[in-house]
One Martini backbone bead per residue (centre of mass of N, CA, C, O) as a GRO file, in nm:
protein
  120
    1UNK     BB    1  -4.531   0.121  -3.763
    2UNK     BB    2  -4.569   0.271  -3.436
    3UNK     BB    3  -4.760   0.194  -3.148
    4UNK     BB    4  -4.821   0.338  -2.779
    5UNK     BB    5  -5.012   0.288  -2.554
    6UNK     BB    6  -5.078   0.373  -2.234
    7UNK     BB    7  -5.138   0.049  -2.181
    8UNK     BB    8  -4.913  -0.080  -2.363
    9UNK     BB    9  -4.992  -0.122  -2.598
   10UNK     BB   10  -4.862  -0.253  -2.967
   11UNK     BB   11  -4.823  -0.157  -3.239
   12UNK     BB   12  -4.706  -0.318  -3.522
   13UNK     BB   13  -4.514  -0.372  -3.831
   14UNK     BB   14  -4.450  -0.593  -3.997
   15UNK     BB   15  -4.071  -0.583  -4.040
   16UNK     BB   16  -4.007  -0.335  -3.874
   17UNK     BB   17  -3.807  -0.057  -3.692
   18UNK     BB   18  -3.790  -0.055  -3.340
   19UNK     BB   19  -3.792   0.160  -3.052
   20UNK     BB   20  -3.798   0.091  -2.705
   21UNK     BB   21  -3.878   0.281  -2.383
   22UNK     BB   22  -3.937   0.112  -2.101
   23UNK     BB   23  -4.070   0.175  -1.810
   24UNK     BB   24  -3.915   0.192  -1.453
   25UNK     BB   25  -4.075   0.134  -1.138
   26UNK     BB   26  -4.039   0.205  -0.816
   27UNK     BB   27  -4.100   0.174  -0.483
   28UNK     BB   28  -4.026   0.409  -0.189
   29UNK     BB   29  -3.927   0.238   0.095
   30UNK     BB   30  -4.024   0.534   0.278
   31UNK     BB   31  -4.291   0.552   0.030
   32UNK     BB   32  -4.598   0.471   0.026
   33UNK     BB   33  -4.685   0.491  -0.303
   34UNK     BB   34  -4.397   0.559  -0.395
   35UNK     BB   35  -4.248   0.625  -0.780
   36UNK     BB   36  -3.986   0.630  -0.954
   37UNK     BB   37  -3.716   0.503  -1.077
   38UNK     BB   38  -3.501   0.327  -1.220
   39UNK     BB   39  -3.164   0.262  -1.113
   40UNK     BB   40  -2.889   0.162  -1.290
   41UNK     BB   41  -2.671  -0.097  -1.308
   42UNK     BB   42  -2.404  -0.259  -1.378
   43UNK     BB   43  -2.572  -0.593  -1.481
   44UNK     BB   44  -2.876  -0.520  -1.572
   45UNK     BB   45  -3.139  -0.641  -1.711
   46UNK     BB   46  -3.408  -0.625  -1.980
   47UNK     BB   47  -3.632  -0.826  -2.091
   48UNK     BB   48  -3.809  -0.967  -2.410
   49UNK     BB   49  -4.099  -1.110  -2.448
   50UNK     BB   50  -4.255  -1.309  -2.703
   51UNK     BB   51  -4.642  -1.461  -2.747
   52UNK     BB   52  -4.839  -1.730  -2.843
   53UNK     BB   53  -4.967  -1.800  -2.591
   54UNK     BB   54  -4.718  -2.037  -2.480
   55UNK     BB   55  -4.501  -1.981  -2.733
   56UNK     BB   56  -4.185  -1.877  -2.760
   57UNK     BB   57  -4.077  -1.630  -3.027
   58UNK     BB   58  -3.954  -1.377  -2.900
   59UNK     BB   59  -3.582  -1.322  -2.728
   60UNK     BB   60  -3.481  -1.005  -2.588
   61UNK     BB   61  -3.218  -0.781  -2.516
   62UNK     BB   62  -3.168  -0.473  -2.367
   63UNK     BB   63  -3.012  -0.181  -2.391
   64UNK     BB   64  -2.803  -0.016  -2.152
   65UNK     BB   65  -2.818   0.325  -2.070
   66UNK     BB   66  -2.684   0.440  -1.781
   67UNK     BB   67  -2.655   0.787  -1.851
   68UNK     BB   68  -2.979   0.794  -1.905
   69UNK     BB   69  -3.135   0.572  -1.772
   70UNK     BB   70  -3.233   0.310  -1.979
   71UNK     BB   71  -3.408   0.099  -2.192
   72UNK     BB   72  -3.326  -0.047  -2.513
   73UNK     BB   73  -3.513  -0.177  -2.780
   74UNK     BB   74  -3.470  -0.361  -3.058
   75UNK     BB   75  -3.631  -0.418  -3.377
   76UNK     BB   76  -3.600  -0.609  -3.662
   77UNK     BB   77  -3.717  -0.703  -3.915
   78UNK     BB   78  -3.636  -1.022  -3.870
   79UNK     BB   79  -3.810  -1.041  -3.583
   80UNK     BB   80  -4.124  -0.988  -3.763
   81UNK     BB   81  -4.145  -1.117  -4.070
   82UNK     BB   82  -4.198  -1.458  -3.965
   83UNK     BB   83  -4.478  -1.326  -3.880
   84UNK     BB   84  -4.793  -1.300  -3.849
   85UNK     BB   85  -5.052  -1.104  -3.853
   86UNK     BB   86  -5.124  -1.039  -3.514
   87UNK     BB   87  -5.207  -1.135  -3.171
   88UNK     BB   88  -4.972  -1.067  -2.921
   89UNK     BB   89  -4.757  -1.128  -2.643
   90UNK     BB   90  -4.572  -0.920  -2.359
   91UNK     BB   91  -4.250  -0.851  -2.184
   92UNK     BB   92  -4.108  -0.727  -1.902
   93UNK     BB   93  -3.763  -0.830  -1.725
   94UNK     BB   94  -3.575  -0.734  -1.450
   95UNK     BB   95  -3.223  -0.784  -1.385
   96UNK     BB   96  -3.046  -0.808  -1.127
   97UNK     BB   97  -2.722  -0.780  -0.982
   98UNK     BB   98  -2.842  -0.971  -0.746
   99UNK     BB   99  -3.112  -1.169  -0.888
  100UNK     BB  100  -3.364  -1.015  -0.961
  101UNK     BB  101  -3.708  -1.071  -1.053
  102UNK     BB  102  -3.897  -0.825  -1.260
  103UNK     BB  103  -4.214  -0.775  -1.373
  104UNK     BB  104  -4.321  -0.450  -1.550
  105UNK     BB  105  -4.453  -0.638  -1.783
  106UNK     BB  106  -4.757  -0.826  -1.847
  107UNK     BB  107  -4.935  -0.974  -2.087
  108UNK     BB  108  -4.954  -0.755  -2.353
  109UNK     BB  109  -5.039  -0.630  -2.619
  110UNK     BB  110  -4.931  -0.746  -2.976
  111UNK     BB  111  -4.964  -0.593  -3.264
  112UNK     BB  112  -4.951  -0.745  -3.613
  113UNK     BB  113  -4.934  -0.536  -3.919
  114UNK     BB  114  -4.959  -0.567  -4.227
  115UNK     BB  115  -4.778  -0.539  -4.466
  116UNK     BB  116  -4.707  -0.391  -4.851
  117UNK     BB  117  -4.404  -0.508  -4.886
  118UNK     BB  118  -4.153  -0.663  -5.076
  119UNK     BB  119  -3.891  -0.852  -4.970
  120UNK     BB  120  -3.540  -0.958  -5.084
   0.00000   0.00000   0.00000
């Protein structure tokens, strides 16, 4: 189960495969208060980290469809297995070709919930 808050809090079951497609807008040099969509370059990543407190968990890099101009996150069952099921917290970090870093979602909460199979 994968549930996405509005104010993107993430619920999501210990061990399943999850797909993000996490929004980053940026404000419009033009227009104070008017914000876009970020158009992706070439060369753009954007990280997600996992933590715990301060100690972080796991951090994976979104695959970016230029196309379609996405960031997608895969999460694999491996990915949230062996961690406990409670509350983590997580980002997403934004790096431009240029070198720049935009952190667009900051220390949000990430609950994982107790599967109830197991697998072997």
């Amino acid at each position: 189960m994968l549930k996405v808050d509005p104010n993107g809090e993430i619920y999501m079951t210990r061990g399943d495969t999850a797909y993000l497609k996490p929004n980053i807008v940026v404000e419009d040099e033009d227009v104070p208060n008017k914000f876009d969509p970020y158009e992706f370059v070439e060369g753009d990543v954007v990280n997600f980290r996992l933590a715990n407190n301060s100690k972080l968990l796991l951090e994976k890099q979104c695959d970016i469809d230029l196309e379609n101009n996405k960031a997608i996150l895969t999460l694999n069952p491996e990915d949230t297995e062996n961690l406990d099921p409670k509350v983590y917290f997580y980002c997403f970090e934004l790096v431009t070709l240029s070198g720049g870093h935009f952190t667009f979602i900051e220390n949000t909460r990430f609950t994982l919930g107790k599967e109830l199979e197991t697998r072997e």
